[in-house]
C-alpha positions as CSV (number, residue, x, y, z in Angstrom):
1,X,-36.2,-5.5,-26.6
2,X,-33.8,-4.2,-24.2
3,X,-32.9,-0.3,-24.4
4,X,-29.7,0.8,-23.3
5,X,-29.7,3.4,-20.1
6,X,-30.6,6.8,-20.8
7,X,-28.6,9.6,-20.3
8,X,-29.8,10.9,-17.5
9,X,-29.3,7.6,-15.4
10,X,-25.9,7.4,-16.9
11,X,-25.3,11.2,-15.4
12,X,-26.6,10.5,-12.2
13,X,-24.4,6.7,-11.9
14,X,-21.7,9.2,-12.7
15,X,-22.2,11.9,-9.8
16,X,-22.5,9.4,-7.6
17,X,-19.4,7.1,-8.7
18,X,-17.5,10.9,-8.6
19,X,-18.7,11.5,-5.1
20,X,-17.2,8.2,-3.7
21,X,-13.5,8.7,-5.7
22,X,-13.5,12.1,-4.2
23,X,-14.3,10.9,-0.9
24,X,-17.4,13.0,-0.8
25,X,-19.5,10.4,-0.4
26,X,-17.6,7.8,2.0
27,X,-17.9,3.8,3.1
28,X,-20.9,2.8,5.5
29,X,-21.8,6.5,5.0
30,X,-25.5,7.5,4.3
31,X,-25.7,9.4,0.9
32,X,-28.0,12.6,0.6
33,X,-31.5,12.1,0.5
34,X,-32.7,11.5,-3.1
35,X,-34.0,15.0,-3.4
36,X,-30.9,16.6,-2.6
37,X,-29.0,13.9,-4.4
38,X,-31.7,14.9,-8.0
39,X,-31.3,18.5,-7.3
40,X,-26.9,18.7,-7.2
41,X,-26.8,16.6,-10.3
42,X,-29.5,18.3,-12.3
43,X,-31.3,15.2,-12.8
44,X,-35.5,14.3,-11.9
45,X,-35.8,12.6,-8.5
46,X,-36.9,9.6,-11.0
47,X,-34.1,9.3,-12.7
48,X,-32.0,9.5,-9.4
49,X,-34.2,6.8,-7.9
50,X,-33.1,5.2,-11.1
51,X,-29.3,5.2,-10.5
52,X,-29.4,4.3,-7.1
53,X,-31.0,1.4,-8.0
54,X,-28.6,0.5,-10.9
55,X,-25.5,0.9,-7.8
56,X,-27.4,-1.3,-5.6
57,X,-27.9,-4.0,-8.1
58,X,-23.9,-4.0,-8.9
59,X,-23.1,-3.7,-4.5
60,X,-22.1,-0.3,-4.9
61,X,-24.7,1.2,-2.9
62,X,-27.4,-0.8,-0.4
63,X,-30.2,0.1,1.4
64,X,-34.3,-0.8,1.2
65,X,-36.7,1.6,-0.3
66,X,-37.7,3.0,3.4
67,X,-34.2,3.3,4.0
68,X,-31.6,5.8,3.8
69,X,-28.6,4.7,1.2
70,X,-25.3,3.9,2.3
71,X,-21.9,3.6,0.4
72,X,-20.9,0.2,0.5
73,X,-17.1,0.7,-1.1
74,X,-14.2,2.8,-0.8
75,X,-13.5,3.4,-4.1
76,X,-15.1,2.9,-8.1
77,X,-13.3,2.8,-11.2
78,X,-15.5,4.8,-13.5
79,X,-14.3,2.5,-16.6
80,X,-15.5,-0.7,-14.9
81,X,-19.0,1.0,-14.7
82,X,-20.6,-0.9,-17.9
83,X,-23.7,0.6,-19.8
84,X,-26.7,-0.8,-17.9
85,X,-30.1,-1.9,-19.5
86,X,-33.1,-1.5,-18.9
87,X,-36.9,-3.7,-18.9
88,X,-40.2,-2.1,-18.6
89,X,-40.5,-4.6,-16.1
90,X,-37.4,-3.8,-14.5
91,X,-35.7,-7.1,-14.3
92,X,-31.5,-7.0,-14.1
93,X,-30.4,-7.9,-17.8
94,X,-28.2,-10.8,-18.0
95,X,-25.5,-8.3,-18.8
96,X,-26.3,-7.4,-15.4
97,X,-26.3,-10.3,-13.7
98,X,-22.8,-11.3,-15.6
99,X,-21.6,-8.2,-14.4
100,X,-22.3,-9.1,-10.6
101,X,-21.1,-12.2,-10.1
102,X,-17.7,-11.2,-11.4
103,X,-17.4,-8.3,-9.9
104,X,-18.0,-10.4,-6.5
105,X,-15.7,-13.1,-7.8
106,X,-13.1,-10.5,-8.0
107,X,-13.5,-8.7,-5.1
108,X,-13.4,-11.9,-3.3
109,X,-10.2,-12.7,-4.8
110,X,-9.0,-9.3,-3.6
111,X,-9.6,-10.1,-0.2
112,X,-7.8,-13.1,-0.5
113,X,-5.0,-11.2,-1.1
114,X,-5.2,-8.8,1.7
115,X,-5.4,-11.4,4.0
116,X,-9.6,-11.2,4.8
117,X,-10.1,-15.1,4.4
118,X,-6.6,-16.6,6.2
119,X,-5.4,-20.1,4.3
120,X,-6.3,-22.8,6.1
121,X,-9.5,-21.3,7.8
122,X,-13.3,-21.7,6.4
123,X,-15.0,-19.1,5.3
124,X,-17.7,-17.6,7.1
125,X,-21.7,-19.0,6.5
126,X,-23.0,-18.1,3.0
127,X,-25.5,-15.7,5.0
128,X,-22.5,-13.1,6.2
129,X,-20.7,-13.4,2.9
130,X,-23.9,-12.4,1.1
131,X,-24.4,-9.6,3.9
132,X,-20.5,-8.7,3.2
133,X,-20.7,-8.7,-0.8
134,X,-24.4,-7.5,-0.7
135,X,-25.9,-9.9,-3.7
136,X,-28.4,-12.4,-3.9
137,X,-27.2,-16.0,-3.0
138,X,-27.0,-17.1,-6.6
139,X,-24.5,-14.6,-7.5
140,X,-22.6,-14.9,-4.8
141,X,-23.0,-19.5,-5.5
142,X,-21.7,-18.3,-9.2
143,X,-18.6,-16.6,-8.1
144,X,-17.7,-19.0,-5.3
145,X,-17.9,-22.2,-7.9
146,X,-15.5,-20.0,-10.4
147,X,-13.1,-19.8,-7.9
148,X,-13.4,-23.0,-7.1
149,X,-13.2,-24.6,-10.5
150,X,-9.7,-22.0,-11.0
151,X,-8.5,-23.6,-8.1
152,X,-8.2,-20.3,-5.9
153,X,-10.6,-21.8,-3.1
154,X,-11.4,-25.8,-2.0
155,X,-14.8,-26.5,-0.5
156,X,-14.5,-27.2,3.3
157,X,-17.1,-28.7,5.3
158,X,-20.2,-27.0,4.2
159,X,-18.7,-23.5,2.9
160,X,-15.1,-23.0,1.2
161,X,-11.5,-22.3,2.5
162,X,-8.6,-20.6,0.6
163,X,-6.1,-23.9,0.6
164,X,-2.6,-23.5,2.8
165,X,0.7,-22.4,1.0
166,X,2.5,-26.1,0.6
167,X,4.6,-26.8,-2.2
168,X,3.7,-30.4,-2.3
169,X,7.8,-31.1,-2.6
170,X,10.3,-31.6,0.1
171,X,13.9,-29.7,-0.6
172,X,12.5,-26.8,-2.3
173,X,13.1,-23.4,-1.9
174,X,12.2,-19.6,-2.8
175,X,15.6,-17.3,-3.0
176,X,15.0,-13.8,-1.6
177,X,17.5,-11.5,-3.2
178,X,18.2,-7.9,-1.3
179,X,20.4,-5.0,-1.9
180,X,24.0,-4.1,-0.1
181,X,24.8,-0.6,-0.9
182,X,28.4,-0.2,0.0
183,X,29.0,-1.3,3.4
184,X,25.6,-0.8,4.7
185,X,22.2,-2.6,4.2
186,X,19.2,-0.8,3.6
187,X,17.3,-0.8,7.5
188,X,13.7,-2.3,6.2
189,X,15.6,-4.9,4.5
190,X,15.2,-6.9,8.0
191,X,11.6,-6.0,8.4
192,X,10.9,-7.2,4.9
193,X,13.0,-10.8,5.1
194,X,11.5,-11.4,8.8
195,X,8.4,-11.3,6.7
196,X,9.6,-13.3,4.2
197,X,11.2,-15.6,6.6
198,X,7.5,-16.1,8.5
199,X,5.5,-17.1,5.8
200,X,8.1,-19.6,3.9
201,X,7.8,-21.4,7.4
202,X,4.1,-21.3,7.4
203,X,4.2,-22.9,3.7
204,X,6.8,-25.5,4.8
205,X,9.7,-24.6,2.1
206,X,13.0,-23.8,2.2
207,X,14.4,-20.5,1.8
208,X,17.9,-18.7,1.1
209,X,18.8,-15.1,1.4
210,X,21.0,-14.0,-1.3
211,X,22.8,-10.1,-1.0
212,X,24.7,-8.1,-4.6
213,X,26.0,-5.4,-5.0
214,X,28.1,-3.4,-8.1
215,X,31.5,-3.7,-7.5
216,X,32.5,-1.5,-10.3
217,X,30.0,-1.6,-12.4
218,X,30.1,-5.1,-12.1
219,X,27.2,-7.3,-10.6
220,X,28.5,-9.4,-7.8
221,X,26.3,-11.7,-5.1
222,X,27.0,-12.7,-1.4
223,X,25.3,-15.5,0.3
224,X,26.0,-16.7,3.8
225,X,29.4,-18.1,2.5
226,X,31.2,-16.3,-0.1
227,X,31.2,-13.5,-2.7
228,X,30.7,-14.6,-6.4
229,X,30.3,-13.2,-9.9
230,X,28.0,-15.8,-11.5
231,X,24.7,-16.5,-10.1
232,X,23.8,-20.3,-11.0
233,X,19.9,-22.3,-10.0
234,X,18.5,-25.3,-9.6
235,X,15.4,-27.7,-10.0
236,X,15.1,-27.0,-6.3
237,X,14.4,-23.6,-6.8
238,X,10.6,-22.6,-7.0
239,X,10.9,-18.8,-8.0
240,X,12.2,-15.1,-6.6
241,X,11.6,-12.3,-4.3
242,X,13.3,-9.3,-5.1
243,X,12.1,-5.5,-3.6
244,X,13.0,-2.9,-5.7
245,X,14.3,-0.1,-2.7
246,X,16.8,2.1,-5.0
247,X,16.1,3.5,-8.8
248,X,19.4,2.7,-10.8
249,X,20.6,0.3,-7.9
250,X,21.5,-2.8,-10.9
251,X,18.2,-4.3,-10.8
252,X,17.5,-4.7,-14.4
253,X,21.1,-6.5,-14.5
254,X,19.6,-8.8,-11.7
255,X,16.8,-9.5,-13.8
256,X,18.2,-10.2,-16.8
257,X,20.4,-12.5,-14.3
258,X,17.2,-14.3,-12.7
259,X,15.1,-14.4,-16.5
260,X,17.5,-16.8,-18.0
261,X,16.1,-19.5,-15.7
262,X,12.9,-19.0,-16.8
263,X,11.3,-19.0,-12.9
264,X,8.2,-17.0,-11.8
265,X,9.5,-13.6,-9.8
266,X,7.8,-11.4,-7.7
267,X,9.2,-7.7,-7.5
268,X,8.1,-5.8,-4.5
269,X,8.0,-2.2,-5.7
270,X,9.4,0.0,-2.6
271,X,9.9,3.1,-5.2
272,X,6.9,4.2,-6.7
273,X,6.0,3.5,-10.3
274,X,9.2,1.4,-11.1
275,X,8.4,-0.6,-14.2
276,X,10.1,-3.4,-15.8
277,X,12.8,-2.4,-18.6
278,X,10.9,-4.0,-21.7
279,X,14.6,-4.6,-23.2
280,X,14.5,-7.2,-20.8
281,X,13.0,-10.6,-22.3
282,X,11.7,-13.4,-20.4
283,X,11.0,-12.3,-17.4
284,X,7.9,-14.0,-15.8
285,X,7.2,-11.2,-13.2
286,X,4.7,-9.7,-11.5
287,X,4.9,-6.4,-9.7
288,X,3.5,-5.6,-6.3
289,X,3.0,-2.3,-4.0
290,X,1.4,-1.0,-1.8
291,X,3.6,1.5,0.3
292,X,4.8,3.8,-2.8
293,X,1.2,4.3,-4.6
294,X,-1.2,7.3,-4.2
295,X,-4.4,4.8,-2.9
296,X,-3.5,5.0,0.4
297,X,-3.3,8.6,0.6
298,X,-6.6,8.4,-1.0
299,X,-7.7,6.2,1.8
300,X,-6.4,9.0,4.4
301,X,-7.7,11.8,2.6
302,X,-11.1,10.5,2.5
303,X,-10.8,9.4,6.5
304,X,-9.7,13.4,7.0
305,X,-12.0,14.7,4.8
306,X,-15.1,12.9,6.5
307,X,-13.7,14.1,9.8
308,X,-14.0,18.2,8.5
309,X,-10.8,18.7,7.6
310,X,-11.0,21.3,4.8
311,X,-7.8,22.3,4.7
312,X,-4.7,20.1,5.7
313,X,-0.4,20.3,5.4
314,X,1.2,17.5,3.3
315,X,4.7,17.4,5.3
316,X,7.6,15.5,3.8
317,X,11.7,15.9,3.8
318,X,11.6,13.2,1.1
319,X,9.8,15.0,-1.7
320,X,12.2,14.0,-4.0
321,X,11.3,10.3,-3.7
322,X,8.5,8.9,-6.5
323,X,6.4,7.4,-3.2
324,X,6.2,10.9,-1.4
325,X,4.9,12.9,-4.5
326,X,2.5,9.7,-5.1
327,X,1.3,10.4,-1.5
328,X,0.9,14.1,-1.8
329,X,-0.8,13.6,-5.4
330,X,-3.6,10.9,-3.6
331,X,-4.6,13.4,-1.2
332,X,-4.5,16.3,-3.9
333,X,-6.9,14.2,-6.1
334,X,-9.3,13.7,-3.4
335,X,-9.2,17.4,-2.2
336,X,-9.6,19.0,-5.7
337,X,-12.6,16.2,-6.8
338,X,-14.8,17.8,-3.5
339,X,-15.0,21.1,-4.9
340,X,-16.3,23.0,-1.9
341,X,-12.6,25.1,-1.1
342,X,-10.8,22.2,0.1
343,X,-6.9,22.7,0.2
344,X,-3.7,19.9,0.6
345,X,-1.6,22.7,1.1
346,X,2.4,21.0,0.7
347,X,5.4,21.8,2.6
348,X,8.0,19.8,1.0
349,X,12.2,19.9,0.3
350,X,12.4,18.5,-3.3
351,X,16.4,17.9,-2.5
352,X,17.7,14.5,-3.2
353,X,15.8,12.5,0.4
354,X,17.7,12.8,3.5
355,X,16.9,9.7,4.3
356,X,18.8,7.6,7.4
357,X,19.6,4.9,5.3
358,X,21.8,6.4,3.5
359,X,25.4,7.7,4.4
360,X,24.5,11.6,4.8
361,X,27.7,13.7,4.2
362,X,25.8,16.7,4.7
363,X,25.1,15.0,8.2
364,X,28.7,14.3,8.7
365,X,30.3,17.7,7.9
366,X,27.8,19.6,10.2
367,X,28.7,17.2,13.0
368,X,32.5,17.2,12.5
369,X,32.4,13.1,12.0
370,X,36.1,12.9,10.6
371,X,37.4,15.1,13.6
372,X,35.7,12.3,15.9
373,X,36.5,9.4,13.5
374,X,40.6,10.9,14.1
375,X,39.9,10.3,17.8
376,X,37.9,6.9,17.5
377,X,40.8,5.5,16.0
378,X,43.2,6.4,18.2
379,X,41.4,5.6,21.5
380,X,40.8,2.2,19.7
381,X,44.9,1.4,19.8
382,X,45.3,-1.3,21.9
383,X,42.0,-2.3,22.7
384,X,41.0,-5.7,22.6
385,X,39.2,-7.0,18.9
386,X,36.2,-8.4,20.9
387,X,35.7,-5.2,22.8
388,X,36.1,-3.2,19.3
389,X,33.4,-5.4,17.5
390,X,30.4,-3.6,18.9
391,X,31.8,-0.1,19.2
392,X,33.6,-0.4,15.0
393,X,29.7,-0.8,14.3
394,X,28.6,2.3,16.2
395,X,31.3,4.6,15.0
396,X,31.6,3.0,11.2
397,X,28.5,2.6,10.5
398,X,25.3,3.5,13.8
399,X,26.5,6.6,14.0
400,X,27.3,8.4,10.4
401,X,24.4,6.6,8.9
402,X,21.9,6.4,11.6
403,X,21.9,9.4,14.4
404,X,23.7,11.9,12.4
405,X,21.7,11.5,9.4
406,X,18.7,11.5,11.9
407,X,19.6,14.1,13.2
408,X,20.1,16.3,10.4
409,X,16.5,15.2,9.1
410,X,14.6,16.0,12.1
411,X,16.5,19.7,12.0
412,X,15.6,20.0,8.5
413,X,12.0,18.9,9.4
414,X,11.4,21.8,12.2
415,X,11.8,24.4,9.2
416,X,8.5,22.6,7.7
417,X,7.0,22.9,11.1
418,X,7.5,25.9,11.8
419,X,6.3,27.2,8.4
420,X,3.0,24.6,8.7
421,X,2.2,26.0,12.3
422,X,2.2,30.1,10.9
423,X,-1.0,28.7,8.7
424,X,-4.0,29.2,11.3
425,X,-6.5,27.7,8.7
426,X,-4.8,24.0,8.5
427,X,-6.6,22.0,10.7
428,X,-4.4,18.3,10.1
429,X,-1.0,17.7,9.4
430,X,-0.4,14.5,7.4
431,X,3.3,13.6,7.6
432,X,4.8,11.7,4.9
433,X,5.7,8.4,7.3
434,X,5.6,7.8,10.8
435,X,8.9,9.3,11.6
436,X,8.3,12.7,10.8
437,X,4.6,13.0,12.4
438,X,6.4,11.1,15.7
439,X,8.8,14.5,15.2
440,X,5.8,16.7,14.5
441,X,4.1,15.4,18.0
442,X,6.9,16.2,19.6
443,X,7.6,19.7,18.2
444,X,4.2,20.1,19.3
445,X,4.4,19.1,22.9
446,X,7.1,21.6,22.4
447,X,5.1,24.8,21.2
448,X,1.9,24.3,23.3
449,X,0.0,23.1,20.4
450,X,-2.9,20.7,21.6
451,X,-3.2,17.5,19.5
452,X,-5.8,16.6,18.4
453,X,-7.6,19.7,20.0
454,X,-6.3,22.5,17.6
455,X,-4.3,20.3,14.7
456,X,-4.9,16.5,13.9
457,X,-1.4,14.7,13.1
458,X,-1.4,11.0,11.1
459,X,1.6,9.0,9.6
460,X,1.9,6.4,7.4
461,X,3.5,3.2,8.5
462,X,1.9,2.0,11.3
463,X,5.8,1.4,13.8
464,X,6.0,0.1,16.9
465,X,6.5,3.4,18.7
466,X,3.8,4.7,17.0
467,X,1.1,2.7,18.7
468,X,3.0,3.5,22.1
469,X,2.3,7.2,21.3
470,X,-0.9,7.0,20.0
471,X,-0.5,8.1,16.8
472,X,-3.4,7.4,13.9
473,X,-1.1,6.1,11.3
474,X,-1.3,4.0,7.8
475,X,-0.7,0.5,8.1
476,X,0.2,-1.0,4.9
477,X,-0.1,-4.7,5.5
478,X,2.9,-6.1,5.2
479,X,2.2,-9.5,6.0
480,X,-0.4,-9.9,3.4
481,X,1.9,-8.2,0.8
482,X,4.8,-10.8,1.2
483,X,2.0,-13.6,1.8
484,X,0.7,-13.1,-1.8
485,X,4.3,-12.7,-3.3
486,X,5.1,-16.3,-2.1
487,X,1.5,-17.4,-2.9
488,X,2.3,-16.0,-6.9
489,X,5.3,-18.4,-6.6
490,X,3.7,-21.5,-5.3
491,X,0.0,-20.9,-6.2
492,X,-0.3,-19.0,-9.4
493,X,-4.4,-20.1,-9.9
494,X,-4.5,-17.0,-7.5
495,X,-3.6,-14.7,-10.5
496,X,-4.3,-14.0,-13.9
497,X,-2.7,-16.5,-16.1
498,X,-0.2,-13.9,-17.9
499,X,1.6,-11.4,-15.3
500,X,-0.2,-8.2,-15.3
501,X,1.6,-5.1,-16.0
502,X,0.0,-3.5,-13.3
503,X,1.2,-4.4,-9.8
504,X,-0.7,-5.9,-7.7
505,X,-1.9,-4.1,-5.2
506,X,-2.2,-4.7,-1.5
507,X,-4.9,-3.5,0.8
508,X,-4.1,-1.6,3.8
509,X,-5.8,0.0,6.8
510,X,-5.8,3.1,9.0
511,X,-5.3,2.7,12.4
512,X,-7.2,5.1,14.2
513,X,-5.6,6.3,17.5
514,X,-5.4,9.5,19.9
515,X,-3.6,12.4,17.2
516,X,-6.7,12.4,15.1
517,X,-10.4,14.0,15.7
518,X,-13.3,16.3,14.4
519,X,-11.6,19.5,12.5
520,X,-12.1,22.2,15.1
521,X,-14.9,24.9,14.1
């Protein structure tokens, strides 16, 4: 008869599953030697050798007997870790064997998400996906053919390929519904609906962009024609994409709107831990993130951590925002879990976010924008309306809601600066987005401070003007998140039959540039 694992093993599976969450033990990293290993959790070198194993068998941890071991994933969840048995004989249980194939079948699936296996494309040979998942070729044969019979892959040639996005009906279409608040659109709007845009063309459907806003109190819509109160659909209409950018912005009134019809909708979470209002009925929804949750500060903190970075400065003017405490919180959990005096020491304002977005009357008043609006508008008299149509958008809206409130940011910013640079110990700065660790390079080209020679500086976002300046930065994966929105509308085999209530999330990656290095000694 089987007996369950003893104690001891359990302890040990659970050292080593706390190591990798804390980032103390990090991917394609080698792990102590056993002895080492035995002696920090307070278990026999046996019963060590023991764990080890059980990690290897569920791709966890690899490596041969006359090897070192080497993590093999980024991250664990400690409830997924199921109660292993054991043989005197030492042959995997069929719990265990159950366990692995699904765990590959799952993982797999979570690559197909993040955009590892493009549609369309076969996978590689069986050999490398083996190497890649590190199980035996039946297991990895077992999860394959379940994703196969769900649909979520087709064979092709002689291995499998996820099938392209394509409707199968002509005249179809997927609505994308964005925000207008007051006169002025929120600035990733455009970035996210290029996305959008990109991969309704790659999946051969139709698509319509579709604007609200409260008037009042009242919900009202704008399309590329008119302004109207009531919000009607068609056969012709597949589903919804709607980000969430704003809390209290009207969106549970536009999903009350969009449940009535009874259509799949994906909600792109742009907050941080939005939730759907469960007064709501009917909504066939599922949530996804990826820019407003803690796992990519995680992801960071682990990269800083394995780099020596003992002690590092969260910096963020937008503290008051749900995705800027998530960050700081990620990097706090992985600092805390290594338990050898690492510090994520904060510099933060918790005012309502100065963000450029958003009209900044703080902004205007220090500028003296009414004083120059006075003079805009007089200067204007006479001028021609064609001349006036670019220079009414730089004075109405560019310059209020764009350089001033820039401005002012990047002001308030330098008083976080100045009070991370006075800390001698901090050895990286980790700037809340891409922006402010852009401002943070330049304050200090500024102050003589050699990066990455005497502080390491990374961002989150992954811009354009980051790459030009080097800067190791965050990049969430945008393409893949707005791929699998549109694949939950046209391809739902991809998912779980019933929407989860956790959001799906996207994989991203660090991009590793010129700002980052070793923690000096």
């Amino acid at each position: 008869m089987p007996r369950r694992t003893s104690p001891g093993v359990q302890s040990a599976i659970e050292y080593i599953i706390g190591g990798i969450n804390s980032g103390k033990f990090t991917k394609i990293h080698h792990l102590p030697p056993i002895k080492t290993l035995s002696s920090d959790a307070k278990v026999s070198i046996t019963t060590m050798c023991k764990a080890t194993q059980r990690l290897k068998e569920q791709g966890v941890l690899e490596g041969l007997p006359s090897q070192r071991i080497r993590v093999c994933v980024d991250r664990f969840d400690p409830e997924e870790c199921v109660q292993y048995q054991e043989q005197s004989n030492e042959i995997p249980s069929k719990e265990e064997s159950q366990y692995a194939w699904k765990r590959v079948r799952e993982q797999i699936r979570k690559d197909i998400l993040n955009g590892v296996y493009p549609p369309g494309d076969p996978f590689p040979s069986h050999k490398e996906i083996k190497n890649r998942y590190n199980v035996a070729f039946l297991t990895l044969k077992k999860s394959l053919d379940s994703l196969c019979a769900e649909g979520v892959i087709v064979p092709c040639k002689r291995t499998f390929m996820v099938p392209p996005l394509f409707s199968g009906k002509s005249n179809v279409r997927i609505v994308f519904f964005t925000m207008v608040e007051g006169p002025v659109e929120f600035n990733t709007t455009g970035e996210f609906i290029r996305y959008f845009e990109v991969e309704c063309k790659k999946a051969g459907i139709q698509y319509d962009v579709v604007k609200y806003f409260l008037d009042d109190g009242e919900l009202r819509f704008e399309d590329a024609t008119h302004v109207f109160s009531d919000y009607s659909d068609d056969d012709n209409t597949l589903g919804y994409l709607v980000p969430v950018k704003a809390p209290d912005a009207g969106w549970d009134s536009v999903l009350r709107t969009l449940g009535h019809f009874k259509k799949p909708i994906a909600i792109l979470d742009d907050i941080g831990g939005w939730k759907l209002n469960p007064l709501i009925p009917s909504v066939n929804a599922q949530i996804f993130c990826s820019r407003v949750s803690s796992h990519p500060a995680r992801k960071m903190a682990r990269y800083l951590y394995g780099l020596g970075h003992r002690k590092i400065a969260y910096i963020s003017p937008f503290h008051a925002s749900a995705w800027s405490q998530n960050r700081l919180k990620g990097f706090v959990d992985v600092y805390d879990s290594a338990d050898n005096g690492s510090e994520v020491v904060p510099f933060v304002f918790n005012n309502p976010p100065l963000i450029h977005e958003f009209y900044s009357d703080e902004a205007c008043r220090r500028a003296g924008y009414d004083s120059l609006l006075a003079f805009y508008n007089e200067w204007k008299k006479g001028k021609p309306k064609e001349f006036l149509r670019l220079t009414d958008f730089n004075f109405l809206d560019f310059i209020p809601n764009e350089l001033f409130s820039r401005g002012e940011l990047h002001m308030r910013t330098g008083e976080l600066f100045e009070k991370a640079a006075k800390n001698s110990d901090i050895t990286a700065w980790v700037c809340a987005n891409d922006e402010i660790a852009l401002a943070a390079l330049h304050y200090c080209e500024e102050k003589g401070i050699e990066v990455p020679g005497q502080v390491s500086v990374v961002g989150f976002d992954d811009r354009y003007d980051s790459v030009k300046r080097g800067l190791t930065s965050y990049n969430f994966n945008d393409a893949a998140i707005f791929h699998s929105m549109i694949r939950y509308l046209l391809n739902r085999r991809t998912f779980p039959a019933k929407p989860s209530r956790r959001p799906v999330e996207i994989e991203g990656m660090i991009m590793e540039r010129l700002t980052s290095g070793v923690a000096r000694r």
